[in-house]
Biopython code that builds the backbone (N, CA, C, O; Angstrom):
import numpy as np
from Bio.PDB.StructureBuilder import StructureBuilder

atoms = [
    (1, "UNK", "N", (-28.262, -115.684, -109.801)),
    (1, "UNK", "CA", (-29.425, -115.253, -109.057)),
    (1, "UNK", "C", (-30.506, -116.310, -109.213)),
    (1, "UNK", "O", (-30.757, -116.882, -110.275)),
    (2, "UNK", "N", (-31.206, -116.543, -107.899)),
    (2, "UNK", "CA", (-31.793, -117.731, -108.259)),
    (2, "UNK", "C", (-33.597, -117.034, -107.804)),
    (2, "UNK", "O", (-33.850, -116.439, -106.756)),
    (3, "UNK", "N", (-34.650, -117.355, -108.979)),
    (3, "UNK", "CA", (-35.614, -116.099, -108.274)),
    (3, "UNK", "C", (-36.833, -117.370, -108.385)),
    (3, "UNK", "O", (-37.239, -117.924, -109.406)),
    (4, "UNK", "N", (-37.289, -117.629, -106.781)),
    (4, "UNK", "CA", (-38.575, -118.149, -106.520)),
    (4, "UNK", "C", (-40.021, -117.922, -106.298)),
    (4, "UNK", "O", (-40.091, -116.816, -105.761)),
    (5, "UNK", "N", (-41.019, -118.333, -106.418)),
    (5, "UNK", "CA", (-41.825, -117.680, -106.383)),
    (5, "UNK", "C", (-42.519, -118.461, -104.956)),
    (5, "UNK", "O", (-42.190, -119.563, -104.517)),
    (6, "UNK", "N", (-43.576, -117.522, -104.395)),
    (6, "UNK", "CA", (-44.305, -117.608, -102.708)),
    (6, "UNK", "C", (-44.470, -118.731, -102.620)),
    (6, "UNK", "O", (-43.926, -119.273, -101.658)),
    (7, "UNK", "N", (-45.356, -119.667, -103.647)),
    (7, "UNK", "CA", (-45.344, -120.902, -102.798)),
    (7, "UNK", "C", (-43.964, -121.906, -102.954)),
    (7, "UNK", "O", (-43.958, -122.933, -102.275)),
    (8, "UNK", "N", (-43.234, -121.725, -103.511)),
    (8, "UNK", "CA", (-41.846, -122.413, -103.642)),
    (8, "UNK", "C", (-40.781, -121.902, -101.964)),
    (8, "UNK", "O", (-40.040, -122.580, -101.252)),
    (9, "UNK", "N", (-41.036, -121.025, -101.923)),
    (9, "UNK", "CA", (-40.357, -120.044, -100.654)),
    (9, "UNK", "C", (-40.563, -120.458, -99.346)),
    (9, "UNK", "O", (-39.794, -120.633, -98.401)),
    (10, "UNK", "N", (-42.485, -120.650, -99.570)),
    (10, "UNK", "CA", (-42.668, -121.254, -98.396)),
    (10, "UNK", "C", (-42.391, -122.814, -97.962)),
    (10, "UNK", "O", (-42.268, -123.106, -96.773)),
    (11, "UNK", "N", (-42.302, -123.780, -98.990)),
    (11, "UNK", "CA", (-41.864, -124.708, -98.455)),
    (11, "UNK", "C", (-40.869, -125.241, -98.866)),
    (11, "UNK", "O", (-40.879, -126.444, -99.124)),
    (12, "UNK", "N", (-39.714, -124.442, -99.034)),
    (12, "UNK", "CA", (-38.245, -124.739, -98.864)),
    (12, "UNK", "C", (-37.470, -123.884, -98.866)),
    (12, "UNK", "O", (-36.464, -123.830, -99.574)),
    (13, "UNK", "N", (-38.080, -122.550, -97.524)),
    (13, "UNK", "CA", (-37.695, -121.413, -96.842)),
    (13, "UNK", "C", (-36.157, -121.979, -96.539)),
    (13, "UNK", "O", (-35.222, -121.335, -97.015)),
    (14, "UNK", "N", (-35.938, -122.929, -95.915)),
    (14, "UNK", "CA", (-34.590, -123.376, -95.676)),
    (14, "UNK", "C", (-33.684, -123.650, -96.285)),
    (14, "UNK", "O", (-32.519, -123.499, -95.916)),
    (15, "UNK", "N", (-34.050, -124.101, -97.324)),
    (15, "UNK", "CA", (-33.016, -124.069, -98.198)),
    (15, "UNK", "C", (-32.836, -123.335, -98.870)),
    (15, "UNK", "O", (-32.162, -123.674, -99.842)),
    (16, "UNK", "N", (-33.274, -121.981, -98.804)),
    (16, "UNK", "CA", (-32.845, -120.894, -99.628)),
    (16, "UNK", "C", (-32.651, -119.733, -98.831)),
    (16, "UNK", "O", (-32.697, -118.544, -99.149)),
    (17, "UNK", "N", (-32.399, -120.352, -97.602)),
    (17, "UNK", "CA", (-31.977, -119.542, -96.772)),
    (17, "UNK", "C", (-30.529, -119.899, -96.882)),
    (17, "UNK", "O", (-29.687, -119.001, -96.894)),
    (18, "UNK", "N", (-30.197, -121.136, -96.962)),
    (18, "UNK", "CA", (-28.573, -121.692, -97.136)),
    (18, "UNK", "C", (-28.250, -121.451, -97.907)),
    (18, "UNK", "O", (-27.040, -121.236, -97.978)),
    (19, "UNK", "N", (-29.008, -121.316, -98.963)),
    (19, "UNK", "CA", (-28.640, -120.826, -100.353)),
    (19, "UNK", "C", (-28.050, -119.250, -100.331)),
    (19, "UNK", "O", (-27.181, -118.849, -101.105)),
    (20, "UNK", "N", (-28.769, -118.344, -99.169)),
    (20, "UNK", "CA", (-28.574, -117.259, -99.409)),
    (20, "UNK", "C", (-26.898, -117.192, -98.341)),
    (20, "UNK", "O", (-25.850, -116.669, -98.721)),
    (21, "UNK", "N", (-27.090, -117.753, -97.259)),
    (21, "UNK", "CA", (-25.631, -117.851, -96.396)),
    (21, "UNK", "C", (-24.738, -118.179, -96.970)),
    (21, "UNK", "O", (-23.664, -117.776, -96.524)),
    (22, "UNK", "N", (-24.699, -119.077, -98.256)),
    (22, "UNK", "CA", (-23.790, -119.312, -99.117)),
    (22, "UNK", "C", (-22.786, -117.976, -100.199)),
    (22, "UNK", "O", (-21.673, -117.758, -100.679)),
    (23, "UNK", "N", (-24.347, -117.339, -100.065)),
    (23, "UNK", "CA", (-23.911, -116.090, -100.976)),
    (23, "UNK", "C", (-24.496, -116.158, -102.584)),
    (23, "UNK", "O", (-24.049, -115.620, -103.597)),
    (24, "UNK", "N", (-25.808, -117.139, -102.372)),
    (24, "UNK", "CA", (-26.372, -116.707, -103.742)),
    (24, "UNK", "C", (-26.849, -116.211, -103.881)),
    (24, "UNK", "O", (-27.652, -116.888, -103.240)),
    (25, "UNK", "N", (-27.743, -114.919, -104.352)),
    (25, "UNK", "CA", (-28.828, -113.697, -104.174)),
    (25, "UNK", "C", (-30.179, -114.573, -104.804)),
    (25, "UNK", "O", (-30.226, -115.283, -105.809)),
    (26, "UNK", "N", (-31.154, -114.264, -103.898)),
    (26, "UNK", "CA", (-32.338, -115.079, -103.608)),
    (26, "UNK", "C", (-33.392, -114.219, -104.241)),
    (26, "UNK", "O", (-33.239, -113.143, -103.662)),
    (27, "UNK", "N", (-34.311, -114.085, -105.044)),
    (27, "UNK", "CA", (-35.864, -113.429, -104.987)),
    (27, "UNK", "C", (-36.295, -114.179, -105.218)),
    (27, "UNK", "O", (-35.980, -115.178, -105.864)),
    (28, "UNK", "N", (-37.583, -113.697, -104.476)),
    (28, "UNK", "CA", (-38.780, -114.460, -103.813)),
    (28, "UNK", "C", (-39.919, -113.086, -104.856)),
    (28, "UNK", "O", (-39.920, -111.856, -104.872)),
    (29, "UNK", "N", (-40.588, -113.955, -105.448)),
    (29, "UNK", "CA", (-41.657, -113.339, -107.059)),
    (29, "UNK", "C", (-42.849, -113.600, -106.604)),
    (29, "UNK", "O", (-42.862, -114.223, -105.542)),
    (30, "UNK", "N", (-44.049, -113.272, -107.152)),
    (30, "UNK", "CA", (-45.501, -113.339, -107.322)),
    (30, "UNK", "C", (-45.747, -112.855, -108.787)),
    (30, "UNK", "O", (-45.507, -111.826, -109.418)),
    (31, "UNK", "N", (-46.352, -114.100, -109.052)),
    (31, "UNK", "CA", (-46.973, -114.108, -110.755)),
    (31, "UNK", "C", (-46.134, -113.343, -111.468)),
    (31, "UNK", "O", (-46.532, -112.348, -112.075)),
    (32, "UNK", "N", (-44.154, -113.970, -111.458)),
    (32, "UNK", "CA", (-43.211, -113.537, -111.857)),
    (32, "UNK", "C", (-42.830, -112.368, -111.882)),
    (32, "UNK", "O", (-42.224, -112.038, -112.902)),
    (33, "UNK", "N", (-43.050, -111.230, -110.710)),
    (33, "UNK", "CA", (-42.875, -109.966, -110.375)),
    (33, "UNK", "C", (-41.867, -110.200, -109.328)),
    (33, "UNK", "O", (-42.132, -110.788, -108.280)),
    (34, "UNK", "N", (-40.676, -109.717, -109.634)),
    (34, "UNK", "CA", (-39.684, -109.699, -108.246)),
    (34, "UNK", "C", (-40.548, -109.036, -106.795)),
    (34, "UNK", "O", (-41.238, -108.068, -107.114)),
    (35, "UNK", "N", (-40.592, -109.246, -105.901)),
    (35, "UNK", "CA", (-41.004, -108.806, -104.763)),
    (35, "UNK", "C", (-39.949, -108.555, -103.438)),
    (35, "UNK", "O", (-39.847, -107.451, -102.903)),
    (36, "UNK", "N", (-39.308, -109.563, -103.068)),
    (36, "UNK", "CA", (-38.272, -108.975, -102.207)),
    (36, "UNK", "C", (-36.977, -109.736, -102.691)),
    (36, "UNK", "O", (-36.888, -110.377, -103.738)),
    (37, "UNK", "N", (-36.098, -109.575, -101.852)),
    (37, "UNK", "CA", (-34.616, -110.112, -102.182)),
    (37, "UNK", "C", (-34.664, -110.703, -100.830)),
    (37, "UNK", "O", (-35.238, -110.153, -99.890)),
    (38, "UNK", "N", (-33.818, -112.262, -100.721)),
    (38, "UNK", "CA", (-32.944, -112.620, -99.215)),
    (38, "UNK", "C", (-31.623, -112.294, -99.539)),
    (38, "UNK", "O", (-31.149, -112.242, -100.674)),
    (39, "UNK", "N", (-30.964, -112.040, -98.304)),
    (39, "UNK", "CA", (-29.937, -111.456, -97.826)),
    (39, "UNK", "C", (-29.572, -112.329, -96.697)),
    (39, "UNK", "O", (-30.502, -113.041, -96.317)),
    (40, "UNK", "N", (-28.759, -112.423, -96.234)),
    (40, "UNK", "CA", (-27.947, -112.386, -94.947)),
    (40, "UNK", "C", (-28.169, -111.317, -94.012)),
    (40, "UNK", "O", (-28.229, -110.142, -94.376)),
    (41, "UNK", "N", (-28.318, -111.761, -92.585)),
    (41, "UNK", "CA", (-28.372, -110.294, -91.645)),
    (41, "UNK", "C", (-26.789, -110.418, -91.443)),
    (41, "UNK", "O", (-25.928, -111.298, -91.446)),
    (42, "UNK", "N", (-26.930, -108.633, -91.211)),
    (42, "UNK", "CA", (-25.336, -108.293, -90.989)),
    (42, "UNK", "C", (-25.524, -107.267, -89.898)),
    (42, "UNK", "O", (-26.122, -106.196, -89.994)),
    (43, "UNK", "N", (-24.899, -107.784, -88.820)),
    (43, "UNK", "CA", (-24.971, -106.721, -87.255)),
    (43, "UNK", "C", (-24.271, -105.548, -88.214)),
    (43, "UNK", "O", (-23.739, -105.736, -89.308)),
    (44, "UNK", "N", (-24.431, -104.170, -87.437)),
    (44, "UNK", "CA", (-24.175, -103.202, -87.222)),
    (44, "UNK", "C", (-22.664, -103.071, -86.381)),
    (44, "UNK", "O", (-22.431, -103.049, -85.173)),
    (45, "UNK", "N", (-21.478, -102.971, -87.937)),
    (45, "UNK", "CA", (-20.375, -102.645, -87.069)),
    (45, "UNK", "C", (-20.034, -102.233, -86.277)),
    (45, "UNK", "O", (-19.307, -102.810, -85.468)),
    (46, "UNK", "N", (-20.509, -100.802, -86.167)),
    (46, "UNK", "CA", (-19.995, -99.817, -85.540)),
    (46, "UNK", "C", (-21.627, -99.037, -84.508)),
    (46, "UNK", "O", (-22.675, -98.553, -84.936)),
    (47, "UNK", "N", (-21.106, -99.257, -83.061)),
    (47, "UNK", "CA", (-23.181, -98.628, -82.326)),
    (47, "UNK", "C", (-22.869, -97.023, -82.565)),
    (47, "UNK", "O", (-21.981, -96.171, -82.574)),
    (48, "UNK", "N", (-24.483, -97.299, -82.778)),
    (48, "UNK", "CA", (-24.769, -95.928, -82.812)),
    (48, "UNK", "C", (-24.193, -94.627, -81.842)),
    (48, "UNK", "O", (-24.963, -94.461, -80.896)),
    (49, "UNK", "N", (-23.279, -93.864, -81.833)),
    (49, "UNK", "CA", (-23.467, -92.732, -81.297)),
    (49, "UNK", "C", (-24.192, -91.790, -81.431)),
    (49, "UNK", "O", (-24.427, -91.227, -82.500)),
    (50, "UNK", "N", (-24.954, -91.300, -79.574)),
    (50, "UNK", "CA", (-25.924, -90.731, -79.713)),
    (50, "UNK", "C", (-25.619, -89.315, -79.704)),
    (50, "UNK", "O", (-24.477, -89.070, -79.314)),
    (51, "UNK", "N", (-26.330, -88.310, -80.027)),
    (51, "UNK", "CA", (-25.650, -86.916, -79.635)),
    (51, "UNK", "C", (-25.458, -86.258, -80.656)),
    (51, "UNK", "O", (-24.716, -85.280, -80.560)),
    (52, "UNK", "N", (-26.097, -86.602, -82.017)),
    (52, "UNK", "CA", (-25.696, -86.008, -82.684)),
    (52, "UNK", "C", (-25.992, -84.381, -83.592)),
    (52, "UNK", "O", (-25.441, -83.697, -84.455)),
    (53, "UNK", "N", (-27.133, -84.363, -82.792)),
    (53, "UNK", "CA", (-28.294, -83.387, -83.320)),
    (53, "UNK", "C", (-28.117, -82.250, -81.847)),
    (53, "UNK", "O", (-29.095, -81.591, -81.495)),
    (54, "UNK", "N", (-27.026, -82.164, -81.234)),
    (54, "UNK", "CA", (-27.175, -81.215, -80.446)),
    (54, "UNK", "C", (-27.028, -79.867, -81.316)),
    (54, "UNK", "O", (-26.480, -79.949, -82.415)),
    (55, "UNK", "N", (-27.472, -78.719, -80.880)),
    (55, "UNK", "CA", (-27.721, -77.640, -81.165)),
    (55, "UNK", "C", (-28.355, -77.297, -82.622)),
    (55, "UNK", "O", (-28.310, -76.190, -83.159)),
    (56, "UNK", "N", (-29.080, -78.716, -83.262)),
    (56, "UNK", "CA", (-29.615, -77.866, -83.749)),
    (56, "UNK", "C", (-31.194, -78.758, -84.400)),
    (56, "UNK", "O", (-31.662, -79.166, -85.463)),
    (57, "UNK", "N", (-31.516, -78.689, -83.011)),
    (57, "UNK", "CA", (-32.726, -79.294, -82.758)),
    (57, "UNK", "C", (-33.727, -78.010, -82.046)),
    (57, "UNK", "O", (-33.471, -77.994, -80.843)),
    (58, "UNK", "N", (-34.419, -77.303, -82.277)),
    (58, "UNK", "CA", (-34.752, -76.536, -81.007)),
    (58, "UNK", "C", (-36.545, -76.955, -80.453)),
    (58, "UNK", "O", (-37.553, -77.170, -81.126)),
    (59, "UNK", "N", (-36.352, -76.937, -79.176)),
    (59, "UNK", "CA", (-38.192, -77.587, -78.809)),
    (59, "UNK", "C", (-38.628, -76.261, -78.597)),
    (59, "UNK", "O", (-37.870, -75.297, -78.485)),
    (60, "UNK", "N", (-39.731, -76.230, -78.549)),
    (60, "UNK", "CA", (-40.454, -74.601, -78.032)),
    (60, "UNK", "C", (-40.907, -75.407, -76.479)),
    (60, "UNK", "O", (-40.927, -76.496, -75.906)),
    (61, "UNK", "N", (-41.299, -73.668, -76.302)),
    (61, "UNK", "CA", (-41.502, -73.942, -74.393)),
    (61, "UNK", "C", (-42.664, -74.657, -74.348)),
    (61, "UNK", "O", (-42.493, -75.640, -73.628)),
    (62, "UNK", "N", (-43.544, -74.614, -74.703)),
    (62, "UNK", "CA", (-45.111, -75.412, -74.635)),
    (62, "UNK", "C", (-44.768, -76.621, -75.460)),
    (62, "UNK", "O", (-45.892, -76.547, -75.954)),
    (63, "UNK", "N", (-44.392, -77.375, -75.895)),
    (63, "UNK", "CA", (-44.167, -78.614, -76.794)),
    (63, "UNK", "C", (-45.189, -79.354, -75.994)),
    (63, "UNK", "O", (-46.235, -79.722, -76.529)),
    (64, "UNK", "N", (-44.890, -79.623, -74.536)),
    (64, "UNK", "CA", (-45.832, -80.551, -73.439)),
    (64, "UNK", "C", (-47.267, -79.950, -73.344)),
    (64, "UNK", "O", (-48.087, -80.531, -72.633)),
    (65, "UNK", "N", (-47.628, -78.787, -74.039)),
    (65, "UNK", "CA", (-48.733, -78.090, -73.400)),
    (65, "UNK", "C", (-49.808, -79.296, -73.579)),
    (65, "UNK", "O", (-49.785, -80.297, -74.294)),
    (66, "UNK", "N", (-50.735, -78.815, -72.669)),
    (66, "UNK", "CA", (-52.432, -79.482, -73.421)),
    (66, "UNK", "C", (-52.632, -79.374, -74.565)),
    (66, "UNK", "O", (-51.999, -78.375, -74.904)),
    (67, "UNK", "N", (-53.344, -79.960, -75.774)),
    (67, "UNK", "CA", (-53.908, -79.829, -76.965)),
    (67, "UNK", "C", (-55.436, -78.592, -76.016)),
    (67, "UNK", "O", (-55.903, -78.569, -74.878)),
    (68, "UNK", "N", (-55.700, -77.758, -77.332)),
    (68, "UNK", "CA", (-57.045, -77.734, -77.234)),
    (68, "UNK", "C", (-57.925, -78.873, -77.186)),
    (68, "UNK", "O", (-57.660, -80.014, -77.566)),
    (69, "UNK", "N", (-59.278, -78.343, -76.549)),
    (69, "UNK", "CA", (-59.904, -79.382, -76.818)),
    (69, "UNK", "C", (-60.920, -80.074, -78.187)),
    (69, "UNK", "O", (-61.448, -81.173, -78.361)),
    (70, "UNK", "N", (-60.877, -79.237, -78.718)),
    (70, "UNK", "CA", (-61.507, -79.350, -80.066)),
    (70, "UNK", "C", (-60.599, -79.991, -81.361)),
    (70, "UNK", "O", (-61.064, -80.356, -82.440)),
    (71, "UNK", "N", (-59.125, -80.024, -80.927)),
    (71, "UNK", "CA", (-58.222, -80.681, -81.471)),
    (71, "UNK", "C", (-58.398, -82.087, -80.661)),
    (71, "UNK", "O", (-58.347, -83.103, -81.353)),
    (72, "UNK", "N", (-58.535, -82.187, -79.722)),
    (72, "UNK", "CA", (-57.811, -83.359, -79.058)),
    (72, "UNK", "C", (-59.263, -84.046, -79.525)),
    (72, "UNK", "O", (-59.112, -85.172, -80.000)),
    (73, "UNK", "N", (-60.852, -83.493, -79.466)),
    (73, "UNK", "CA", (-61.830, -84.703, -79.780)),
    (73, "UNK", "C", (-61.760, -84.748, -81.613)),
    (73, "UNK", "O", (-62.574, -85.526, -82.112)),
    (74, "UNK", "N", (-60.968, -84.071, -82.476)),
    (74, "UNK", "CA", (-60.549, -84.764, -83.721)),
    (74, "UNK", "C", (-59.811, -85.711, -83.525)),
    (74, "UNK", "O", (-60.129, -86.626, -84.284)),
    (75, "UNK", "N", (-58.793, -86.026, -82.750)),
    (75, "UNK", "CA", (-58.276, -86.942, -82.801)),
    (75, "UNK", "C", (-58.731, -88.263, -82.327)),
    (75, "UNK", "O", (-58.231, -89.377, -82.483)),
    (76, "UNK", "N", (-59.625, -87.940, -81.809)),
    (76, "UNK", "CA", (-60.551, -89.315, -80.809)),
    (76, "UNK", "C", (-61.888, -89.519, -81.912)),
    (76, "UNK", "O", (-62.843, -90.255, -81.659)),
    (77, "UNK", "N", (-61.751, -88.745, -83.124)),
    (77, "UNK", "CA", (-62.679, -88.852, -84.322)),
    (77, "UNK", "C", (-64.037, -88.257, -83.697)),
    (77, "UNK", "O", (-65.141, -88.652, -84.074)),
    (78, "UNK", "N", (-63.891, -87.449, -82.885)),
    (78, "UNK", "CA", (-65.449, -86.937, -82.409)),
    (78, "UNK", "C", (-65.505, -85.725, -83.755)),
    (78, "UNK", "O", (-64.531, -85.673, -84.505)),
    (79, "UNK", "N", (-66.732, -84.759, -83.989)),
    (79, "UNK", "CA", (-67.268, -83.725, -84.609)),
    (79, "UNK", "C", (-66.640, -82.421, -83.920)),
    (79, "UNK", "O", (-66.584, -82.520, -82.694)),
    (80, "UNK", "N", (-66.320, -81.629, -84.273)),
    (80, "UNK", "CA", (-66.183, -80.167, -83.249)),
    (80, "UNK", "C", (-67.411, -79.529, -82.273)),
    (80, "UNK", "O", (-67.207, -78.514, -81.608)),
]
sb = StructureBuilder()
sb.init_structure("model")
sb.init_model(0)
sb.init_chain("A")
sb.init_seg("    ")
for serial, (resi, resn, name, xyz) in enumerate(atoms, 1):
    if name == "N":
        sb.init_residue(resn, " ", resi, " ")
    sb.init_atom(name, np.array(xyz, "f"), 0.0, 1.0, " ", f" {name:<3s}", serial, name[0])
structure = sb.get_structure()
């Protein structure tokens, strides 16, 4: 495991990006605190099938209704 710290990362992002395609496990530290890991991206074997939440999702009949209006000017941060 090879663990760098931010300003090392930033200027030789590339090579520890090869480093990581190679398959060495990368962290990237601040004032010697692990902070993230590099990885490799890895597509998504298998797509998503959708559909999976049928029956047991239920919406109510008003879901679309209007807000009140005394709700809707909280949300616009007005006073009641």
């Amino acid at each position: 495991m090879k663990i760098s710290n931010i300003h090392e990362a930033k200027s030789q992002l590339s090579k520890l990006i090869e480093s990581a395609l190679a398959g060495e496990e990368i962290v990237i530290a601040k004032a010697g605190k692990p902070l993230v890991k590099l990885i490799p991206y890895q597509e998504n074997k298998q797509p998503r099938t959708p559909g999976g939440w049928e029956g047991q999702v239920i919406i109510s009949e008003d879901f679309d209704a209007e807000l009140p209006t005394n709700l809707l000017n909280l949300f616009a941060g007005e006073e009641e």
